[in-house]
N, C-alpha and C positions, 0 to 999 in steps of 0.2 A: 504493500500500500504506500509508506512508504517510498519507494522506490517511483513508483507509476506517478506521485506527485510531482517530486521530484522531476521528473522526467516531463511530466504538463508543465511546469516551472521554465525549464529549460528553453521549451517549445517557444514557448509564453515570450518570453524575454528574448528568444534567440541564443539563447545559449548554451553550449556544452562541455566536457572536462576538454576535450581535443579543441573547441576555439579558446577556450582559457586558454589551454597551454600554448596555441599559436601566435595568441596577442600577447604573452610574455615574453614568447619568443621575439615578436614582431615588434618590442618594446627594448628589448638589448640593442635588437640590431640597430635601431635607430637611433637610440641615444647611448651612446659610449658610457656615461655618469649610473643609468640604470645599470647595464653590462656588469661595470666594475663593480657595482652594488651587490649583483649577485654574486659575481667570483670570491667578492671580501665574503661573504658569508659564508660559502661555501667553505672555503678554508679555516676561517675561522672556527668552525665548527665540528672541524676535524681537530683541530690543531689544541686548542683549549681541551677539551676533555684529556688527551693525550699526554698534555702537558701536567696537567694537573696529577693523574694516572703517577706519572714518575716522581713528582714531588711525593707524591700518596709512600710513593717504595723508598724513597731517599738513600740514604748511602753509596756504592757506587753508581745505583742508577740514575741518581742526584747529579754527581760527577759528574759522569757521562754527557746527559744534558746540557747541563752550562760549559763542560769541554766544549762541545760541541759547538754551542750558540760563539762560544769563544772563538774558536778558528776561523767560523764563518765571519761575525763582527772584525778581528781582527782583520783581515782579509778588505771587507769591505771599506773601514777605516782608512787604513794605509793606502789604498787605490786612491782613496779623496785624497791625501796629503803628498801622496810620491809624484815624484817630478819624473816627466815622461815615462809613465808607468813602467817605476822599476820593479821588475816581479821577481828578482831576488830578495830585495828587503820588502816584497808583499809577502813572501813564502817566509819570511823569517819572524817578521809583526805577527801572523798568523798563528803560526807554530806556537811561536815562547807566548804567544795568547790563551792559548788552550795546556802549555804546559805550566803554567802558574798556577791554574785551576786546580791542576791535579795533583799541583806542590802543594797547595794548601790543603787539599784534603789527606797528605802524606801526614802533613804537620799534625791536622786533627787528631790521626792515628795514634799520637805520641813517640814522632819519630823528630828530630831534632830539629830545629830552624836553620842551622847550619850547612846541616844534610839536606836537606828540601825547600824552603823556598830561596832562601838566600842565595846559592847556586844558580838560579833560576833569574833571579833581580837581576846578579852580578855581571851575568855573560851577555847581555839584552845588546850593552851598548858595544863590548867587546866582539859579537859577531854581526853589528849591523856596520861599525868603525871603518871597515875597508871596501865592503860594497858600496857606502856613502862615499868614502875616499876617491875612489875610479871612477864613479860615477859623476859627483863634482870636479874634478881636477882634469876633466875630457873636455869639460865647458872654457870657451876661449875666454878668460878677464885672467887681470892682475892677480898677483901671487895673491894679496890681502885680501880682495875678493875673493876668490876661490878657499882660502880658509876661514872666509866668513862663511861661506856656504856650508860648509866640512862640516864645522860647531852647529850649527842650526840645523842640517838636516841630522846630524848623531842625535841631535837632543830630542828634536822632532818625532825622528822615527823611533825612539826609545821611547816615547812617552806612550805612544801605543798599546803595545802590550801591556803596559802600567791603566790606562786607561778603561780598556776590554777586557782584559785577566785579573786584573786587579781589583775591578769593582765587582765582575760577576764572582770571584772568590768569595764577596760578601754574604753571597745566598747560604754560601757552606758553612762560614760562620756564624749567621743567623739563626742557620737550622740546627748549629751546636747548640743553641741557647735552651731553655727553657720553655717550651711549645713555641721552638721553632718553625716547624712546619705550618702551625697557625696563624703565622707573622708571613711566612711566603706567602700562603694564600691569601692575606687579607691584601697583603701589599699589591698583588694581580690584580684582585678583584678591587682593590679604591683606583689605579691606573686604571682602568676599563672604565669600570663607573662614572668619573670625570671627564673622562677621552669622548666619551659617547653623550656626557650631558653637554660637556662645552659646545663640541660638534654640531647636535640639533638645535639647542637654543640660542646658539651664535650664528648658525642658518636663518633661523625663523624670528630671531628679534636684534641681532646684532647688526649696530648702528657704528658705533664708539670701535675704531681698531686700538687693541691693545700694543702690538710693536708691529708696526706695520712696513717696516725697513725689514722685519727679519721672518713674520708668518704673517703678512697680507690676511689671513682668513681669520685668526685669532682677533677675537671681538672683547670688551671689558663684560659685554653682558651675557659670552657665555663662559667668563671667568667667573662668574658670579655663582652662576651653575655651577657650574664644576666643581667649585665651593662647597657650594648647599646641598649637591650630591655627596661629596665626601664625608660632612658631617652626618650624613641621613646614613650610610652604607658603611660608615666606621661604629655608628648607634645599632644596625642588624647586625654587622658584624662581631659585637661585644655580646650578644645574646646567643649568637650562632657558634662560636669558638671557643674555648678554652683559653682565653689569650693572657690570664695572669694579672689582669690586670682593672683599675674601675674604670666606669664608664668616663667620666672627667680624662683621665689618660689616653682611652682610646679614642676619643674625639678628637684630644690633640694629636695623636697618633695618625688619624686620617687629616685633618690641616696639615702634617709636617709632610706626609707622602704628597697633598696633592702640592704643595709649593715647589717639593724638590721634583717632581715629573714634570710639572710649569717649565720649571730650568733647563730639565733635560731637554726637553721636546724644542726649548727655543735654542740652547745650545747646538746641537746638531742641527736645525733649522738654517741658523747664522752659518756654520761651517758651509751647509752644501749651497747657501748662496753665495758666498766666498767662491766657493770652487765653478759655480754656476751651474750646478744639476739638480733636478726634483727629486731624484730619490739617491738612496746611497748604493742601491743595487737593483738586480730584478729576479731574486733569487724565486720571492713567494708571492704568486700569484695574487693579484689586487690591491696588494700593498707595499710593494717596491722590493726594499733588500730587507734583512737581516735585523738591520741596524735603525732603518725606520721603525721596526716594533719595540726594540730593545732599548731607544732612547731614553724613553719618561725610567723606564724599570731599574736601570742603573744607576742614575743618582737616587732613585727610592731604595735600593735595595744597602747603598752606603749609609744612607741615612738614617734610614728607619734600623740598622744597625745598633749605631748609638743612641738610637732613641730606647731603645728595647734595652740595654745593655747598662744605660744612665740610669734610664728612671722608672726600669719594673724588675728587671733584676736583680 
């Protein structure tokens, strides 16, 4: 019966599941903005459960993951900053990216700092020193010039792997702590939370650009949002987790995430218009490289660090 309405319904209106799905289709093709709309969900929706999945296992499958995110960011990083993309010191940013990660989870183990990550700090600028060397000292200027380049690309491209390894190493220390794993998660989910309020209601009411030299699209009114989402989804969040801590804390706890994701998101903003490219990669479908996801999460994942570390532990 059911069904046979349904079915009058369809009639009625002209409609069926096969024209639905033809005008969805027929709605990508046409506008590119729709298109990307679906592919971002699409992946999204892969991607998130998945992730979350391996935070859920932690220990090396923890690792593992942010090695990984490490390699990849690394990677992507050093391609913005290398001068005529040298992919000796992109293979090498990359690398000591992902292996800091894994130094630090060495350390966690209770194996020495000296033995593990230290090693790993030490050698950053020591094998990136002579690829920087040949590669600036090929370029035709004065002696002075050319070891001013030397210095600024060693320090440059050192900073990298300190950048990308060094903050994702955070997640591992985090999840040393004291319902750590409940501090990763909330920290994902206040990034999303805010990312997705700014986004809509800096669409639909944003007037006021917030830095408009460095994200054109960022409005004051859907910082405002993104605010008032963070407070609202740090308040479930305190009822939904285990987080150690009172509601007064974790309120600030979501204000410190969304400032520091604020940062991230215009820091790497600034950089890739420096460099003049929209995305940092195109690794993942609907949303660029690596590094466009990873931005707001990396200064959140330092911060909220010493937040957790300072004032609930």
């Amino acid at each position: 019966m059911t069904a046979d309405l349904l079915k009058g319904l369809n009639k009625k209106a002209g409609l069926s599941l096969e024209g639905l799905w033809r005008f969805c289709i027929s709605l990508q093709a046409k506008n590119p903005k729709v298109r990307n709309f679906f592919i971002r969900t699409a992946v999204t929706a892969f991607l998130v459960p998945v992730t979350f999945l391996i935070i859920w296992a932690g220990d090396w499958w923890l690792t593992a993951l942010l090695t990984v995110c490490a390699v990849l960011g690394g990677w992507e990083l050093a391609n913005l900053v290398t001068r005529k993309k040298q992919k000796p010191i992109q293979y090498i940013c990359s690398i000591w990216s992902g292996a800091l990660v894994v130094s630090v989870h060495l350390y966690l183990e209770d194996y020495d700092f000296m033995f593990t990550v230290f090693p790993v700090l030490a050698s950053i600028p020591c094998i990136i020193n002579p690829f920087t060397f040949l590669g600036e000292w090929a370029i035709k200027s004065n002696l002075a010039r050319k070891l001013s380049h030397i210095f600024i690309g060693i320090t440059k491209y050192s900073v990298v792997p300190l950048i990308i390894g060094g903050l994702l190493s955070f997640g591992l220390l985090l999840n040393d702590l004291q319902g750590g794993r409940d501090w990763i998660y909330s920290i994902i989910i206040l990034v999303a939370a805010t990312d997705v309020a700014s986004y809509i209601f800096g669409s639909l009411f944003g007037k006021r650009k917030l830095a408009p030299k460095i994200s054109p699209s960022k409005t004051w009114e859907g910082g405002v949002a993104g605010l008032t989402f963070a407070i609202i989804a740090s308040i479930a969040l305190y009822y939904l987790f285990d987080l150690h801590a009172n509601l007064g804390k974790s309120i600030g706890f979501g204000v410190v995430i969304y400032f520091s994701a604020l940062f991230g998101d215009l820091l790497e903003s600034s950089l890739k218009r420096i460099v003049g490219v929209k995305d940092s990669g195109s690794l993942i479908p609907g949303h660029g490289g690596i590094l466009d996801r990873m931005d707001s999460i990396l200064i959140s994942l330092f911060v909220g660090y010493f937040f957790v570390l300072w004032t609930i532990v």
